[in-house]
C-alpha positions, -999 to 999 in steps of 0.1 A, spaced: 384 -310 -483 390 -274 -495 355 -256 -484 343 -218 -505 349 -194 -481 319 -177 -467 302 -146 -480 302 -113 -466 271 -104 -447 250 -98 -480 220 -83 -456 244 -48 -459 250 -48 -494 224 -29 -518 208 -58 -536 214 -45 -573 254 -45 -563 261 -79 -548 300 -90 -541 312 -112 -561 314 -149 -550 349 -164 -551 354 -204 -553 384 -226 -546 394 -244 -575 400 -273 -559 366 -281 -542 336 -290 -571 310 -272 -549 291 -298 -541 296 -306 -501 283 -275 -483 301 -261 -453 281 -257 -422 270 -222 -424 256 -228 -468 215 -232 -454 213 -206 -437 230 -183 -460 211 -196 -488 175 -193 -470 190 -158 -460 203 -146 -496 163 -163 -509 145 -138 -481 170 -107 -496 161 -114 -532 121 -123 -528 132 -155 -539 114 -187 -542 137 -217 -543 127 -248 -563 146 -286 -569 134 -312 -589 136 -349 -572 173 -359 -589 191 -328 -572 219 -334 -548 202 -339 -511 220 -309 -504 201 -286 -526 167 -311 -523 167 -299 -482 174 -255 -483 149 -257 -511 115 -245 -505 93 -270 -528 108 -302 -542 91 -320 -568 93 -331 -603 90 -306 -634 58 -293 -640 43 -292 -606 72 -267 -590 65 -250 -625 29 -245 -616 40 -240 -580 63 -211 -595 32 -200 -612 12 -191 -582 40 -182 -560 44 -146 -546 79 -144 -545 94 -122 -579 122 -146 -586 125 -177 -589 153 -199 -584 145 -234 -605 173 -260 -595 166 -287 -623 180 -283 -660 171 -258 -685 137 -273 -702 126 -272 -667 133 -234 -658 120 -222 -696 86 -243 -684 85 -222 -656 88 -188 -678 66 -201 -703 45 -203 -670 56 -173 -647 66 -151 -682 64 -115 -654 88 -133 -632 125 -136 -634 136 -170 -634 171 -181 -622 187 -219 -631 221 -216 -612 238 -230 -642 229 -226 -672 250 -255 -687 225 -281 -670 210 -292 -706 192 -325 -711 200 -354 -734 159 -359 -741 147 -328 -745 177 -322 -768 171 -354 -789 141 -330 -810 147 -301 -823 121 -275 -833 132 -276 -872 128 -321 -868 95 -313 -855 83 -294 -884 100 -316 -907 82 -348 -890 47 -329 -893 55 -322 -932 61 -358 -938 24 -365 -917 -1 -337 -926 -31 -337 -901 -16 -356 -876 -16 -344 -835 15 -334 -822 15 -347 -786 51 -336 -768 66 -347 -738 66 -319 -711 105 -329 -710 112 -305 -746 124 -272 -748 99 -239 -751 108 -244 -790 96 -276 -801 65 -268 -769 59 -237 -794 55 -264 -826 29 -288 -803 -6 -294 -799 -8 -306 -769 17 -316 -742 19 -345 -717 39 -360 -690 45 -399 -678 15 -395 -655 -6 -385 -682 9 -391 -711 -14 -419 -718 -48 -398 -704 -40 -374 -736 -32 -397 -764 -68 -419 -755 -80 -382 -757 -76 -376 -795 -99 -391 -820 -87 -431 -822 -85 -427 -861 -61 -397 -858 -24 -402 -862 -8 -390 -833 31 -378 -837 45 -383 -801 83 -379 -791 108 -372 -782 109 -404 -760 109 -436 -774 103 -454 -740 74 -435 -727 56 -437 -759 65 -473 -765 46 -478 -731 16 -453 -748 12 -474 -772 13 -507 -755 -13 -495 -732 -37 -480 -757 -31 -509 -779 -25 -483 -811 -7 -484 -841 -11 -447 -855 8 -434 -823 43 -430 -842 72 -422 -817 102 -403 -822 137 -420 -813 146 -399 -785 161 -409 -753 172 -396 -715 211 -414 -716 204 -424 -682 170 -439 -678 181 -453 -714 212 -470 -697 193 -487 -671 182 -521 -689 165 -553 -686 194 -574 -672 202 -550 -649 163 -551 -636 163 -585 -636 194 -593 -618 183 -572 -590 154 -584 -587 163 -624 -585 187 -604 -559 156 -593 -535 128 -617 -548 102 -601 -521 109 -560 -531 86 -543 -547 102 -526 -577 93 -490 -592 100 -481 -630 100 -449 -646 80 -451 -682 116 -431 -694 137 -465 -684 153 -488 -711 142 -516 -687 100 -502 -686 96 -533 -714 115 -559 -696 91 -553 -660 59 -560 -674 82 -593 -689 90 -600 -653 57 -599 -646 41 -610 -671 63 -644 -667 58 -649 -631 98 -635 -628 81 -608 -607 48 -608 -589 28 -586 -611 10 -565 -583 51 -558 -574 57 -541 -608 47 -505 -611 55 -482 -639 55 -449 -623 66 -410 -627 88 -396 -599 57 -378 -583 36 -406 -584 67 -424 -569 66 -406 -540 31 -409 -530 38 -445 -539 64 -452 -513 43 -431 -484 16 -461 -489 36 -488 -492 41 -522 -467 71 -533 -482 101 -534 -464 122 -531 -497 119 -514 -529 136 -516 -563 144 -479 -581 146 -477 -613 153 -437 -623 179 -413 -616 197 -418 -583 182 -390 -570 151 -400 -563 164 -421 -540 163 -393 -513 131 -383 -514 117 -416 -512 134 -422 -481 122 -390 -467 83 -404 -474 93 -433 -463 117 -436 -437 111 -472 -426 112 -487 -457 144 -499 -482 152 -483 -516 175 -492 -532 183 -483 -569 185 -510 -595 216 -490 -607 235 -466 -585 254 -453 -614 222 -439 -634 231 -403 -621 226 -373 -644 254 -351 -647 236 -323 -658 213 -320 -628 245 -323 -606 259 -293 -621 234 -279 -596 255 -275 -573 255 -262 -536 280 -234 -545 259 -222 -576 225 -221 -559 241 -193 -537 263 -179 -562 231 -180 -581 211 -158 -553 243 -137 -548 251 -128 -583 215 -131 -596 229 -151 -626 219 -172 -650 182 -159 -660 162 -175 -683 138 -159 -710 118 -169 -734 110 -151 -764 71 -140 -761 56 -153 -790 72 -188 -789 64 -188 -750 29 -175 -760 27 -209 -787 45 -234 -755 15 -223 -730 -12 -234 -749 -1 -261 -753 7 -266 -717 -26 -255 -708 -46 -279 -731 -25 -309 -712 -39 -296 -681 -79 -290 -696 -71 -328 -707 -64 -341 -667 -46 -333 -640 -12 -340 -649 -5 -358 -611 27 -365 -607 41 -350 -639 76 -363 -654 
């Protein structure tokens, strides 16, 4: 394996002038050499950074970073941090978040190709078009949308809450709720409510991991527990299990990747079932080192959140590339509606 070569001690160099960061074609970036941490911690001290990786990073970046989490809690976290930059290793709805939150901070995603197939399956100008067709109606958005369509909501949620704020709005009140089909399928099997209409919108890979995948896996390991994020293809075909004996039903949990964390630090199982992005995978093991994940398909990975990739977090913090902004008045529209999602409840373990 071809490895970057190291950078030149960037403690010398005057901060507004860094050298520029030279990569061998043939290596992707994504195996660090040995010396990558502690450059990277080093470069984060130089450039009062704060560095930040949501749960389906590569382990890798998920270890030098400072706060791992989903979404919206490092966005709060970046909210209240004292560092003047901050570094957000997700994709690109998650570091506008944390502008919309942090707007006198500079915000860094180390590459700013890292979209997302959900957050880009509404589009401010459907939005408006959806709330022409239903006048009156409450726009309730997944926190996984970009500042944009935030900026056209009343109110925002995530799969921990998502639920908590629709039962929040008057029950005669049509709610308009995208852009995920799955999670607000699940709303509306929960509340029991037909005025909840759902956009079509979808994450490719929790929409590619489906019910005979889940239930192969677990006829496969009849005694694991198995853990389903609301965003899944398959979220339907658990409570199925369950409800038809397939699958113990105290077994079955439909969960957000925060509340799958705390999850697996409780659990007495010896074996659980993962259905999300294959990333999660490592922080469950770190919470629970005793215990068996395994994902119920090890080819749900999301290719935008590996373009996060060992080399551009430092060539990120070396270059001080690529920033994020937000233009005031729509971040201005995006926060209130942030904020009224956290007046409703604590948003726990966000998306």
């Amino acid at each position: 394996m071809t490895v970057a070569p190291a950078l030149p001690d960037t403690a010398t160099q005057d901060a507004g002038a860094p050298a520029p960061y030279e990569t061998a074609a043939a290596d992707d970036g994504r195996v660090p050499d040995a010396g990558w941490a502690e450059r990277v911690r080093a470069l984060a001290r130089q450039r009062d950074a704060v560095i930040l990786a949501h749960n389906y990073q590569l382990p890798a970046v998920q270890d030098v970073a400072d706060h791992v989490g989903d979404s919206l809690a490092l966005s709060r976290i970046a909210a209240t941090a004292s560092q003047s930059t901050i570094v957000f290793c997700g994709v690109h709805f998650m570091a506008e978040t944390a502008k919309i939150l942090s707007p006198d901070r500079t915000v860094l995603i180390p590459d700013a190709r890292a979209g997302c197939s959900l957050a880009d399956s509404l589009t401010a100008e459907q939005l408006r078009a959806w709330k022409a067709e239903h006048p009156g109606a409450v726009v309730v958005s997944y926190v996984n949308t970009t500042a944009a369509v935030k900026a056209e909501t009343d109110i925002c949620c995530t799969s921990s809450n998502a639920v908590e704020v629709v039962a929040s709005m008057p029950a005669d009140r049509t709610v308009l709720f995208g852009p995920d089909q799955f999670l607000g399928a699940h709303v509306r099997r929960v509340l029991r409510r037909d005025n909840v209409l759902v956009w079509g919108g979808e994450c490719h890979v929790h929409a590619g991991i489906n019910g005979d995948q889940l239930a192969a896996t677990a006829a496969a390991h009849p005694d694991a527990e198995l853990y389903v994020h609301p965003e899944c293809g398959c979220a339907t075909s658990a409570l199925y299990l369950a409800g038809a004996g397939a699958v113990p039903a105290d077994r079955v949990r439909i969960l957000s990747t925060g509340d799958m964390v705390q999850a697996a630090s409780r659990t007495r199982s010896r074996q659980v079932l993962v259905a999300t992005e294959v990333g999660m995978i490592h922080q469950l093991r770190r919470a629970a080192p005793g215990v068996d994940f395994l994902p119920v398909n090890d080819r749900a990975s999301c290719r935008y959140m590996k373009m996060i990739t060992p080399r551009a977090l430092e060539r990120s913090l070396v270059e001080l590339r690529d920033e994020v902004t937000v233009d005031p008045d729509t971040a201005a529209r995006a926060r209130r509606a942030v904020q009224r999602m956290i007046e409703v409840g604590t948003p726990g373990g966000a998306e």
